[in-house]
MARKEFI-634368 format. One record per residue: chain; x, y, z of N, C-alpha, C, O in turn; residue in three letters. Coordinates in Angstrom, 1 decimal. Layout:
REM residues N
 chaine   n_xx   n_yy   n_zz  ca_xx  ca_yy  ca_zz   c_xx   c_yy   c_zz   o_xx   o_yy   o_zz residu
      A      X      Y      Z      X      Y      Z      X      Y      Z      X      Y      Z    Ala
...
***
This chain:
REM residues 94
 chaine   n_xx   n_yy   n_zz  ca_xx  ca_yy  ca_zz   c_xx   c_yy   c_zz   o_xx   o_yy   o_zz residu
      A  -26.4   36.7    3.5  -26.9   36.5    2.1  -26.1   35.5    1.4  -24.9   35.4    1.6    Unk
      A  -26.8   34.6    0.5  -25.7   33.4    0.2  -26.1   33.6   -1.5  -27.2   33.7   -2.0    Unk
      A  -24.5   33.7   -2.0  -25.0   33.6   -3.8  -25.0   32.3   -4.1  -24.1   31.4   -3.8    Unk
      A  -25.9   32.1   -4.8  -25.7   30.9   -6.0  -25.5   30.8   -7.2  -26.0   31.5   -8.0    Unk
      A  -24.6   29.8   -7.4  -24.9   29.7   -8.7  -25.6   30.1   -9.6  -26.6   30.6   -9.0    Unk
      A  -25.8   30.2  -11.3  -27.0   30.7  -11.8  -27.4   29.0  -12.2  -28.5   28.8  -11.7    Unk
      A  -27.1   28.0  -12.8  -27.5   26.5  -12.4  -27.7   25.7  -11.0  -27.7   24.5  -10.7    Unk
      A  -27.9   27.0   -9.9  -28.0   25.7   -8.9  -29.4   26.0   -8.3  -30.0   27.1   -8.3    Unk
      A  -29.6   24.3   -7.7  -31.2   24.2   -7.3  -30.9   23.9   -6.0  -30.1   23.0   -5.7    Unk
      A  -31.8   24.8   -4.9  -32.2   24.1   -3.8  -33.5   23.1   -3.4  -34.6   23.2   -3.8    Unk
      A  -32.9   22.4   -2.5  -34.2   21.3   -1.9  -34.9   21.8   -1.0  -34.4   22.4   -0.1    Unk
      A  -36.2   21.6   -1.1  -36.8   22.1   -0.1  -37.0   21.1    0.8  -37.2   20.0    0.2    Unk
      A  -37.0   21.0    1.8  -37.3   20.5    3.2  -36.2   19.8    3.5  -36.5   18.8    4.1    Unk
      A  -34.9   20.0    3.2  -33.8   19.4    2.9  -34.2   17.7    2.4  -33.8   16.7    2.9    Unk
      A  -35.1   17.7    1.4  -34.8   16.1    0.3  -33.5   15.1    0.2  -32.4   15.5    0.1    Unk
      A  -33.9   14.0    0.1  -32.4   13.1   -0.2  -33.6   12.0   -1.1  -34.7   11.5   -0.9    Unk
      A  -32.8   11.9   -2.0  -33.1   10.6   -3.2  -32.2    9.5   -3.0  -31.1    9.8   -3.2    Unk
      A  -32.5    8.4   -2.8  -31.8    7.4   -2.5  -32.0    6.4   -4.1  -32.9    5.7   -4.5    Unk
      A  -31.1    6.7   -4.5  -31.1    5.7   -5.5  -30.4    3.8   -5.4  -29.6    3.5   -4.5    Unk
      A  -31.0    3.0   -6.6  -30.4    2.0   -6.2  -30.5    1.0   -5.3  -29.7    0.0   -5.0    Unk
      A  -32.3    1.5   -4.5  -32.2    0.6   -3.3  -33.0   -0.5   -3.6  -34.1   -0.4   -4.2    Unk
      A  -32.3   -1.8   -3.2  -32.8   -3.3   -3.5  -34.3   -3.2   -3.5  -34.8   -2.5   -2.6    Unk
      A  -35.1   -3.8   -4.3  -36.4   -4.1   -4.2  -36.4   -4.9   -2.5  -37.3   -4.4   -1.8    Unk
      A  -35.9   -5.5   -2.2  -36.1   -6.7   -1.3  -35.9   -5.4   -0.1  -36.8   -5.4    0.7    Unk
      A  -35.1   -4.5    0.0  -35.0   -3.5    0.9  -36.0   -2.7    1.1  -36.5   -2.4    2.2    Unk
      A  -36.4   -2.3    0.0  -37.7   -1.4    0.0  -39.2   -1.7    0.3  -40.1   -0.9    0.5    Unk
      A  -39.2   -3.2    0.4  -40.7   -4.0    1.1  -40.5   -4.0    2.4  -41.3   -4.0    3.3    Unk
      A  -38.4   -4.3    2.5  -38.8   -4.3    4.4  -39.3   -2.9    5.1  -40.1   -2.8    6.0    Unk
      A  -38.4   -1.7    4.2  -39.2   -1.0    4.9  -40.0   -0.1    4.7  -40.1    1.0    5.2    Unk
      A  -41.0   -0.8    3.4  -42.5   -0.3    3.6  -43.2   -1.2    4.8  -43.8   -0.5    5.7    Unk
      A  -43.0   -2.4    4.9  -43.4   -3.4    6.2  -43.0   -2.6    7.6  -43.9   -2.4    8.3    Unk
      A  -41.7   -2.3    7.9  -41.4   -1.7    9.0  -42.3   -0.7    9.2  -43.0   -0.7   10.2    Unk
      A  -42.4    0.5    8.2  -43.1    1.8    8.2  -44.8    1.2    8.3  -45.7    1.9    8.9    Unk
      A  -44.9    0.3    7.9  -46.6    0.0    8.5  -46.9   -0.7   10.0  -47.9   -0.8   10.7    Unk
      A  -46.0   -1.2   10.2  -45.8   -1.9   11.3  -45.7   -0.9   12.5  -46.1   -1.2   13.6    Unk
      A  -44.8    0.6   12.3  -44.9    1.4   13.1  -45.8    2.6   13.2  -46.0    3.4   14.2    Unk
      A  -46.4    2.6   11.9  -48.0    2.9   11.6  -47.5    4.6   11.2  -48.1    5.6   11.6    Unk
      A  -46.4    4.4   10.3  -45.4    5.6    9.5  -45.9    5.8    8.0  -46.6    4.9    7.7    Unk
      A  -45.6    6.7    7.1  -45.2    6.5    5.8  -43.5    6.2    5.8  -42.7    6.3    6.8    Unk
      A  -43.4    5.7    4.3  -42.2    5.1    4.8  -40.7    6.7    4.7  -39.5    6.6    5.0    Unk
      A  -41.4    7.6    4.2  -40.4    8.6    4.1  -40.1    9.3    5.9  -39.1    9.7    6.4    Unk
      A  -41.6    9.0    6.5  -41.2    9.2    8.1  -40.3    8.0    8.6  -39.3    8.2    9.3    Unk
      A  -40.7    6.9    8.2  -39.6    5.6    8.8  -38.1    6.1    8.7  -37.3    6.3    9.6    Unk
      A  -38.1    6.3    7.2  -36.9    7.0    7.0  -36.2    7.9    8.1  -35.1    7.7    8.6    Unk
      A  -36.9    8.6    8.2  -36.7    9.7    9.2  -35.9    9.1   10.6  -34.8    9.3   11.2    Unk
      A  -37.0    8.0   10.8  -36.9    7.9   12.2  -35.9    7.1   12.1  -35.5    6.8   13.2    Unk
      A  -35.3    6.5   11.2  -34.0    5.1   11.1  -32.8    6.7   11.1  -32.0    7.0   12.0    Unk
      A  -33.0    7.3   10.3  -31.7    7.9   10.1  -31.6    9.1   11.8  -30.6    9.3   12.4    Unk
      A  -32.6    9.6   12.1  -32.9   10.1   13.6  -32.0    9.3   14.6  -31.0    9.7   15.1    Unk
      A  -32.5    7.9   14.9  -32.0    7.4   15.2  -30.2    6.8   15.2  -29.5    6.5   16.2    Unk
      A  -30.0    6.7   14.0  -28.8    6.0   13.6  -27.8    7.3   14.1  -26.7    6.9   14.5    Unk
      A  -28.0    8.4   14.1  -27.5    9.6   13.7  -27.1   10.4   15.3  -26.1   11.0   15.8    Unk
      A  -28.5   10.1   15.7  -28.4   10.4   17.5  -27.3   10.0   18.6  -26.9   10.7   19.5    Unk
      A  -27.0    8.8   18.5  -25.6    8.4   19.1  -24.7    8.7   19.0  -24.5    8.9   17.8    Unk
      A  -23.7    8.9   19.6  -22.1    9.8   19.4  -21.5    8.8   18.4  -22.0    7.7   18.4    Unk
      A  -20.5    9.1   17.5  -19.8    8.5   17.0  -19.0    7.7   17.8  -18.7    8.2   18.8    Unk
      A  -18.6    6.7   17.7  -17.6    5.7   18.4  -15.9    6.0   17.7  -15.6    6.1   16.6    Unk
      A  -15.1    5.9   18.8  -13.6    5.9   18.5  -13.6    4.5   17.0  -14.6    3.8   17.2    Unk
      A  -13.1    4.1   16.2  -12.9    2.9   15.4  -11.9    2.5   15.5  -11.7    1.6   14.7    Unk
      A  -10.8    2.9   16.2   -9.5    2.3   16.5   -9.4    1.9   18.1   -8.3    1.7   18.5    Unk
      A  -10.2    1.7   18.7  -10.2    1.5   20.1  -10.7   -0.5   20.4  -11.6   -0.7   21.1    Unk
      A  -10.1   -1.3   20.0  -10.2   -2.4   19.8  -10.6   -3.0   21.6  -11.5   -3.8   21.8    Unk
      A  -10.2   -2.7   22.3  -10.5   -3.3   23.8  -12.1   -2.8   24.0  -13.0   -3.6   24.4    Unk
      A  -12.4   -1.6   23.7  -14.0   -0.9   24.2  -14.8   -1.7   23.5  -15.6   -2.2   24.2    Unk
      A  -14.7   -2.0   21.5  -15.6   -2.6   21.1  -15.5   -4.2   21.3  -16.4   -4.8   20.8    Unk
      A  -14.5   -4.8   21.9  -14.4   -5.9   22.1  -15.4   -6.6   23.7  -16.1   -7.6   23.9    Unk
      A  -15.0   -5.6   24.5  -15.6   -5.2   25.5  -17.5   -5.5   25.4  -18.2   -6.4   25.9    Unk
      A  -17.9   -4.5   24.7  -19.1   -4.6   24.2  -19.9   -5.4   23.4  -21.1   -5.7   23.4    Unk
      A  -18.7   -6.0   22.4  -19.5   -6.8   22.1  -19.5   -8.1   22.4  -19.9   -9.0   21.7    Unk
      A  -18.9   -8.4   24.1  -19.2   -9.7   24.8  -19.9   -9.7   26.0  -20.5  -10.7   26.6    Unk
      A  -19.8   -8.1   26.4  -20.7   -8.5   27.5  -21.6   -9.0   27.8  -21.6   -9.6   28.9    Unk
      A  -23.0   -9.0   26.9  -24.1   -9.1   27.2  -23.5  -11.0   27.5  -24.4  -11.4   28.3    Unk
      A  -22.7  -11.9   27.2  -22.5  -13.0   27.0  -21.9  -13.3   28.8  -21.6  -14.4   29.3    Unk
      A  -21.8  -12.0   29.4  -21.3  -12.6   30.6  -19.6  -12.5   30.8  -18.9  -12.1   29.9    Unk
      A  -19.2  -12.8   31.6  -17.5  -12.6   31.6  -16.8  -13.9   32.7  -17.6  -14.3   33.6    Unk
      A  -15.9  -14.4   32.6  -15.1  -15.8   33.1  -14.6  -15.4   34.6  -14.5  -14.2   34.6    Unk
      A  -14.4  -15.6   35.2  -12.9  -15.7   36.2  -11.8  -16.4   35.8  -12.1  -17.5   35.4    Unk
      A  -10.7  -16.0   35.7   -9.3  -17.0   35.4   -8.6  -17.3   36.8   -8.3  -16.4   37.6    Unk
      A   -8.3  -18.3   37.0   -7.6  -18.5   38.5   -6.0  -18.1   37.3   -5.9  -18.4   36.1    Unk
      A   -5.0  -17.5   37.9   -3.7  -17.4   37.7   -2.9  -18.2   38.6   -3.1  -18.4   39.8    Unk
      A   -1.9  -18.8   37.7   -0.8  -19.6   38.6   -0.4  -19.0   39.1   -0.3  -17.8   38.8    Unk
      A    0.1  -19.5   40.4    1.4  -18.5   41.3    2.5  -18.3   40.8    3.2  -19.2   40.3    Unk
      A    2.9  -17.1   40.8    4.6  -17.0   40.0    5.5  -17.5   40.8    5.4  -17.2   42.0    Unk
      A    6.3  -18.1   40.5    7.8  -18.5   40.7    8.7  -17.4   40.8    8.6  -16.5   40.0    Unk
      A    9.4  -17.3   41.7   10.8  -16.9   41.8   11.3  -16.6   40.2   11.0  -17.5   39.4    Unk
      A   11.9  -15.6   39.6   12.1  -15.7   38.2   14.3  -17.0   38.5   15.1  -17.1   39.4    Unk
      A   14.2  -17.4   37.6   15.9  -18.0   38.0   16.5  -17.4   37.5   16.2  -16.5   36.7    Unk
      A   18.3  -17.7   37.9   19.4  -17.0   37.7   19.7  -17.2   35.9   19.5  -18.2   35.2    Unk
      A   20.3  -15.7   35.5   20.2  -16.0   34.3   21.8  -16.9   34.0   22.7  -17.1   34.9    Unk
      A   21.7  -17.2   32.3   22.4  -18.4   32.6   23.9  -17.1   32.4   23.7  -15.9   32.2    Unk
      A   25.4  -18.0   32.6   26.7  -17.6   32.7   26.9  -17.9   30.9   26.4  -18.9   30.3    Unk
      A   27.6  -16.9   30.3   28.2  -17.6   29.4   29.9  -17.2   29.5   30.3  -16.2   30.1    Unk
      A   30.5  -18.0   29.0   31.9  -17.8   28.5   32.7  -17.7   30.1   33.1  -16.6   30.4    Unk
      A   32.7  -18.7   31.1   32.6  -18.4   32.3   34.1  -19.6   32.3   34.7  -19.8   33.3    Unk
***
């Protein structure tokens, strides 16, 4: 059993109001939502479904997302010089 508040309101169908969003945002995706032949509150759905579906990624892991974001570009061969013998270090005070 859950108490509430005597001021509090629930949403039904769990709602979210998005306030604030650019005009220029909101034609793309009325366009998108007709384009996939949606209302745009299903678009919604299906952007945040989507976005949401994927595991979170590490954000401190700099080699994986570096990684990824060059592959599709292909990867080099490096020929490496041959190493040298390292030399004697030097004498001081000799």
């Amino acid at each position: 059993m859950r108490i509430l508040a005597p001021n509090a309101k629930l949403a039904s169908g769990g709602a979210v109001i998005v306030r604030g969003l650019a005009p220029e945002l909101k034609a793309r995706l009325r366009v998108r939502a007709a384009h996939n032949g949606r209302s745009m509150a299903a678009e919604v759905r299906a952007i945040l479904e989507t976005a949401l579906a994927a595991p979170e990624e590490a954000t401190n892991d700099f080699t994986a997302f570096a990684q990824r974001l060059f592959a599709p570009l292909g990867g080099i061969e490096l020929e490496l010089p041959s190493r040298e013998p390292a030399r004697d270090p030097p004498e001081f005070g000799a």
